[in-house]
N, C-alpha and C positions, 0 to 999 in steps of 0.2 A: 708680705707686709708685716714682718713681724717684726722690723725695726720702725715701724710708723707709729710715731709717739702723739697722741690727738687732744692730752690731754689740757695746753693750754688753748684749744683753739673750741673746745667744746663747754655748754652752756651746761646749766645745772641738768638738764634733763637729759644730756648726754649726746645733744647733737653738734652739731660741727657747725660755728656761725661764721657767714660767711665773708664779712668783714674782716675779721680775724683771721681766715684763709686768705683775702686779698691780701693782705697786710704781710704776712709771710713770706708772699712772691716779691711784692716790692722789696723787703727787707732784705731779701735775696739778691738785688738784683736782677730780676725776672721781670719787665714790664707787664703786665698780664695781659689787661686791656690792650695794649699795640701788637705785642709777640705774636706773629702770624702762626706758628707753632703749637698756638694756645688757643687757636678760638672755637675749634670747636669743644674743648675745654670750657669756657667761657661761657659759650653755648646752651650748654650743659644743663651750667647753674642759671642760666637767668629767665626773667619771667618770658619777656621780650627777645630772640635772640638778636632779631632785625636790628636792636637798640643797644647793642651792647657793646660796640665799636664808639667811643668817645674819648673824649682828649686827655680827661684829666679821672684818676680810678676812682676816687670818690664820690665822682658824680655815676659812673660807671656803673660802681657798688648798689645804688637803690632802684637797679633794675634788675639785683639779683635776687633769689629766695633767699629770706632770712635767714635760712640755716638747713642744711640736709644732715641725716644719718650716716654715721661713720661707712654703714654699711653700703648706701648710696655714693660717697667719696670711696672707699677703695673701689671698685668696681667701676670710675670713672676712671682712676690711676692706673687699672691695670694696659688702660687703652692709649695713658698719656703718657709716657717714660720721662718726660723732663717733669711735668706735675710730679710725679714718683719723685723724683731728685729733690726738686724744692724740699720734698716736705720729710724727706729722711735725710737730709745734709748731705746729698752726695754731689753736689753744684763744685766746679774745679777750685770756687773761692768761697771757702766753707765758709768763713767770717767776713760777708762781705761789708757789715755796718764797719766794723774793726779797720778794714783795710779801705773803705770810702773814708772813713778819720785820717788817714794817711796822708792819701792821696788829697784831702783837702787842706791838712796842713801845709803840705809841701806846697800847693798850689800857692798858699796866701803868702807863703817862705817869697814868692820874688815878684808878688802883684807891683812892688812899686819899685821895681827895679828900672831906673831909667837909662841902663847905657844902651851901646848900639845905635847902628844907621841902620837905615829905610833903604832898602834898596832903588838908584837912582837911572840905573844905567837901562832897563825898561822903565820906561814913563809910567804903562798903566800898571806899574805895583808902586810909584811913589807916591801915590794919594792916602795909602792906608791909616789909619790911626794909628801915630804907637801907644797907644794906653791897650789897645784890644790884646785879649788873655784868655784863650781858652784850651780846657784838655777835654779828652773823652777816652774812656778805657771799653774794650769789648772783650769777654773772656771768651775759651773756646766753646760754652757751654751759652752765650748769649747774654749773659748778666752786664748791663752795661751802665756810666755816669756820664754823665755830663757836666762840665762846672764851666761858669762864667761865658764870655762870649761865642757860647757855643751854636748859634743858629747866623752868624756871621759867616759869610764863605769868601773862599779866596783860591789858589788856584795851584793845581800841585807842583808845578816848574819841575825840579827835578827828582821828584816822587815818584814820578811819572818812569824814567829809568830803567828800575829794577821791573818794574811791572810791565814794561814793552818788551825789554829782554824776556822773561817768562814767556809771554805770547809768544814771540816768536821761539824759544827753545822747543813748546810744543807744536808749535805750527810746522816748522822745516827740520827740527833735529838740533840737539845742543851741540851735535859736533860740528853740524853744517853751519854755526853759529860762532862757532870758536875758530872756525875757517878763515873771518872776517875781522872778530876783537878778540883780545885776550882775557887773565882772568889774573892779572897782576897789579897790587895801588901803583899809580904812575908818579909818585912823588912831588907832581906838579899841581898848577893850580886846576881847576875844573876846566878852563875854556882855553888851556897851552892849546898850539898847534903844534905836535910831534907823536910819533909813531914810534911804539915800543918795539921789543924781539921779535924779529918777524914781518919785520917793518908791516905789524896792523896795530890799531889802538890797545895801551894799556888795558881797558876795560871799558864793560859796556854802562858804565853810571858817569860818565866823565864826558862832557859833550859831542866830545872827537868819538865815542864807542857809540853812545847813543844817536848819533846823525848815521853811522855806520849799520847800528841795526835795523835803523827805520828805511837804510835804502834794500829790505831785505823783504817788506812789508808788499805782498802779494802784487810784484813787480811789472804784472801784464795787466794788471785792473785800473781803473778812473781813479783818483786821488782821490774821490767821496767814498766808491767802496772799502780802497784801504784804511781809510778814517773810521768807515761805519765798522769794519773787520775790527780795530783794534779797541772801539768805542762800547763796542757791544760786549767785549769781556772785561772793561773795567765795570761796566753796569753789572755786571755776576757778579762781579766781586763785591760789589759796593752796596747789594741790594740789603736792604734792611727797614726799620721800623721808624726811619727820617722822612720825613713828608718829601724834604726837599732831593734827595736823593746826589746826582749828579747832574752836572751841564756845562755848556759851555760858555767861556765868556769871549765873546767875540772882540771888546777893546782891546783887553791884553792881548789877542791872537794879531790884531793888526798891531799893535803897540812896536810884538817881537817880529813880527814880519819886517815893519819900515826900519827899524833900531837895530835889530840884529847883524851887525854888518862884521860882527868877526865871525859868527856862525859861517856866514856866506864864505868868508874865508877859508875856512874849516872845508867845509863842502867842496871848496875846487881844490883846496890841496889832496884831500880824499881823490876828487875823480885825477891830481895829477897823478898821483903815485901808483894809480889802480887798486882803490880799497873798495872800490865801490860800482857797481856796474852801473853808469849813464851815459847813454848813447846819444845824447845832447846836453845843452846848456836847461832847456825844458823842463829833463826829468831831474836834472839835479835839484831845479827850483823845486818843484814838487815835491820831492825826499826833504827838503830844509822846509816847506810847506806843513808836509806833516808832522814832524817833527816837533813844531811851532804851535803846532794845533793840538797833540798829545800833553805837551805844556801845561795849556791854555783849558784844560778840565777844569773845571770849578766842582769844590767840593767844601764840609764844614768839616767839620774834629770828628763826628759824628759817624760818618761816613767812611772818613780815614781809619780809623780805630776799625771798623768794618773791614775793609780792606786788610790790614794787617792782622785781624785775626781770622781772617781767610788763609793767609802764611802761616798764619799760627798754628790752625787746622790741617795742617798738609794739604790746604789748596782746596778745600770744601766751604763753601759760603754756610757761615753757621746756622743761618736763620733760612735759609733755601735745603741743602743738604746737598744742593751742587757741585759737582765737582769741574771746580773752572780751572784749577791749572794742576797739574799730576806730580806727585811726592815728589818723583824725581827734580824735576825742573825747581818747585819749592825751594829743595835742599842747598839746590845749587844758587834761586836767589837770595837766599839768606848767609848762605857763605860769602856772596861778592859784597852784601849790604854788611857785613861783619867787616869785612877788613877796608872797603872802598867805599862806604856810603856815606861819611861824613867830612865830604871834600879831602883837606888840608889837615883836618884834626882825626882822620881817621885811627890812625895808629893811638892818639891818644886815649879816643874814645876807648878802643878795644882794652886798651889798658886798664883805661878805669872802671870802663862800664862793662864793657864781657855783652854785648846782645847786638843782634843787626838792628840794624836802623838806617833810615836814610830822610836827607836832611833836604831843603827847595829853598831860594831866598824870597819867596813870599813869608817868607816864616815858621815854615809847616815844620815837623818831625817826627817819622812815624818810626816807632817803635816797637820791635816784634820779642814777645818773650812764647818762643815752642810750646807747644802742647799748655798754654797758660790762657794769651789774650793777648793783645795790644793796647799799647797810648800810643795818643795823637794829641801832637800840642801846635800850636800856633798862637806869633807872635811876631809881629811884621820887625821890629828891631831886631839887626843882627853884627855879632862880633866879626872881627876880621878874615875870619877863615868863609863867613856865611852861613853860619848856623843864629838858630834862634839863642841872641840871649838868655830869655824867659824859661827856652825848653830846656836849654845845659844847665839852667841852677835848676829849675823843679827836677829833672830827673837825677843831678846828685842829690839832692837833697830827699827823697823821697828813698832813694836808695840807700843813703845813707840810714835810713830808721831801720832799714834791716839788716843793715850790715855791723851797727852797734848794739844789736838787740842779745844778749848774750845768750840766748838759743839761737841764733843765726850766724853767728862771727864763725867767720874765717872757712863758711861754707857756700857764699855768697857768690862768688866771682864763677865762671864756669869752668874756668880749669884750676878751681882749688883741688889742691890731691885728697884732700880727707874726706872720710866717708859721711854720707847722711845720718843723722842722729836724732834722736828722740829725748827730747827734755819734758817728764812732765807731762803735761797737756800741750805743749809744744810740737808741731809738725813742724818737721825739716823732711824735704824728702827730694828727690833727683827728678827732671823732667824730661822729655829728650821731645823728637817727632812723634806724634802722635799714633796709634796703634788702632786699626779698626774696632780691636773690641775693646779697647778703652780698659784693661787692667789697671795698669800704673794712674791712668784720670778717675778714676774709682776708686781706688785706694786710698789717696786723699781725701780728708772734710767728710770721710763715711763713719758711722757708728757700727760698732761690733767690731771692729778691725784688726785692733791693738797688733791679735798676735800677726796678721799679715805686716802691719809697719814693722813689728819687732825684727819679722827676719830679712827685711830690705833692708832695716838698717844694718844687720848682722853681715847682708852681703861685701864682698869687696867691689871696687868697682870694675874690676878685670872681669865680676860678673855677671853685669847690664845686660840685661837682653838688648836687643835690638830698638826695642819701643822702648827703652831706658836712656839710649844713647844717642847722642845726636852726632853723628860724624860730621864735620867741616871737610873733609879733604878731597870728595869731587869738585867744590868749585876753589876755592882760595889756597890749596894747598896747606891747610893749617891739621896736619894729620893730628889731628887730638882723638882720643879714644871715646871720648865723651864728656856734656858738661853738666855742674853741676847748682842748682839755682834755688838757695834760699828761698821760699814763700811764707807767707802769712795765711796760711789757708782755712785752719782750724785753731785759733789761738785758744778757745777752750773746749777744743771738746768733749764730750760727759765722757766717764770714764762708768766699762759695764760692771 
């Protein structure tokens, strides 16, 4: 504890008020009050423990003791490692007030942006408003925002994708998986009907992959088992500190049932060519069935942001400590959501932006940044290719503050060749997949550091350990040796 600095949080008489501890968490980022992670923390300090699950921290706060001794708080810390983190700056986004400034400017950057169409061709997504605008960010460490229409839900369409692929990569084997789709952009629109090298689908984020993988989805069970099978680990993934969690919306699911009638196409061109093993007209329905249903999840920002920074984490539910989908698999869906996840614009995206993601025409856009967090934006208006308008300018435009930030330039993109640098009180530092014992997430936003940042930066990147590096080249084939991603993580912090 001998980097625990108490000293603005403590009263004249030298105790720790606990107000002022609350205030810390939130400023952090750290729900206190909701963060499952934290309650018997919580607990701890308050008069009532029964009472101390409320909505809002403020009201929370006057169920706790006014204040304990320092002595009282470390010895609560030493049993809480994230309370530990809070309160010595070692949270992945050491400046989270700094970087919620960002992230809100960016946000308001394209509140009144009105182009884009509503998607027409499902009925029950053209009802949506397009004025609705919401993001939500979750770091790997649980720190999380929310801005604007974010208790709004809608429904992942093809969000949905990458995250069934996953299940099944662990369920039968990535290679029993690659038996069936490939791992190549197919140049085409999302919903072409043809068949890549191999004569099997491009890929499995592209409708022709994704009908493909779902006919892979425990093939001797009821169509509710397989549903509950694949239902039950987007809920791992999703679980967090949202009331509303996940569910499903049953209009859209009939909407794309009776509408979907190139899907159906899809599917018998699948069972002509033999991509797909259905021994009738029945199970084909079934496989476009659930497909339909996988869809047809309803979720808000909230939750998404969840979800992706479960990816974030190599496949551990932050707030759980679950492990719902295994490195491997991880690795490999953020390589396909890197080169294939934003339709039509995927190549561009990579170009400009450097991070997986994958995009739904309900509006959604989940964004994974490794060993960091995720955003989650939604916004029912979308450009030509079917991405969200709202979410392509918020996230240039958010990106852009660090990438003109003159301690950030030209280290930004993931395969910039130059090395991480230290300006100042400026952190720049490299991220990769994340490492069980968290070195490189600990390194960041820590006090006493200096001289560990100095000789990161001093490394080359031919260096990288492993948990420095994030390879691409089991799934996309983009053999890069590793990437490299500007953060805002500690913009000032105290120097020893």
């Amino acid at each position: 504890m001998t980097d625990l600095n108490l000293a603005d949080l403590c009263d004249d008489s030298g105790n720790v008020v606990t107000s002022k501890l609350v205030d810390r968490f939130y400023d952090s980022g750290i729900l206190l009050f909701k963060d499952p992670r934290l309650k018997s923390f919580v607990d701890a300090l308050s008069i009532s423990p029964d009472k101390s699950s409320v909505q809002h921290h403020s009201l929370a706060s006057n169920n706790l003791h006014p204040s304990i001794t320092p002595d009282q708080l470390s010895s609560l810390l030493q049993e809480h490692p994230l309370a530990q983190q809070v309160l010595t700056q070692g949270l992945v986004v050491g400046d989270f007030n700094t970087f919620k400034e960002d992230v809100i400017s960016a946000f308001d950057s394209v509140r009144h942006d009105d182009s884009g169409e509503i998607t027409t061709y499902i009925p029950g997504l053209s009802t949506y408003d397009i004025n609705k605008w919401s993001i939500s960010f979750c770091s790997v460490d649980g720190q999380v925002m929310a801005l604007g229409d974010y208790k709004d839900t809608f429904t992942l369409q093809s969000v949905t994708k990458p995250i069934l692929y996953g299940i099944m990569c662990d369920a039968v084997g990535t290679d029993t998986v690659h038996k069936y789709v490939g791992k190549e952009p197919s140049g085409f629109g999302f919903n072409k009907i043809k068949l890549g090298y191999g004569d099997v689908p491009h890929n499995p984020l592209i409708n022709i992959g994704a009908i493909t993988v779902a006919s892979l989805v425990l093939p001797q069970e009821s169509i509710s088992e397989r549903f509950e099978f694949c239902y039950s680990k987007y809920k791992d993934m999703a679980s967090n500190m949202a009331p509303g969690g996940i569910s499903f919306n049953n209009v859209v699911y009939l909407s794309e049932k009776h509408n979907g009638h190139r899907n159906y196409a899809i599917g018998h061109y699948l069972l002509n060519k033999g991509c797909i093993d259905a021994s009738s007209t029945g199970r084909l329905m079934e496989i476009l069935e659930l497909y339909f249903q996988l869809c047809s999840i309803e979720v808000d920002t909230r939750t998404v942001a969840t979800m992706g920074a479960t990816l974030a984490n190599g496949g551990k539910n932050v707030f759980t400590g679950e492990e719902v989908l295994s490195r491997n698999t991880v690795q490999n869906m953020l390589s396909l959501m890197y080169s294939c996840g934003m339709y039509d614009y995927s190549g561009e995206w990579s170009f400009e932006i450097g991070l997986p993601a994958k995009s739904g025409v309900s509006g959604v856009i989940m964004v994974v940044l490794p060993n960091l967090g995720s955003l989650a934006m939604w916004s029912p208006p979308l450009d030509h290719y079917g991405n969200s308008v709202r979410g392509l300018g918020f996230t240039r435009n958010l990106l852009s503050r660090f990438k003109n930030d003159p301690a950030h330039q030209s280290v930004f993109h993931p395969f910039s060749s130059k090395r991480a640098t230290f300006t100042g009180n400026h952190v720049l530092t490299t991220i990769g997949m994340r490492c069980p014992t968290r070195e490189l997430h600990t390194v960041a936003g820590r006090r006493g550091l200096n001289t560990a940042r100095a000789n990161l930066a001093a490394q080359d990147s031919t260096d990288l350990t492993a948990a420095q590096s994030w390879n691409y080249s089991s799934g996309s084939g983009l053999a890069a040796r590793g990437w490299k991603l500007a953060r805002k993580l500690s913009r000032a912090v105290p120097r020893m």
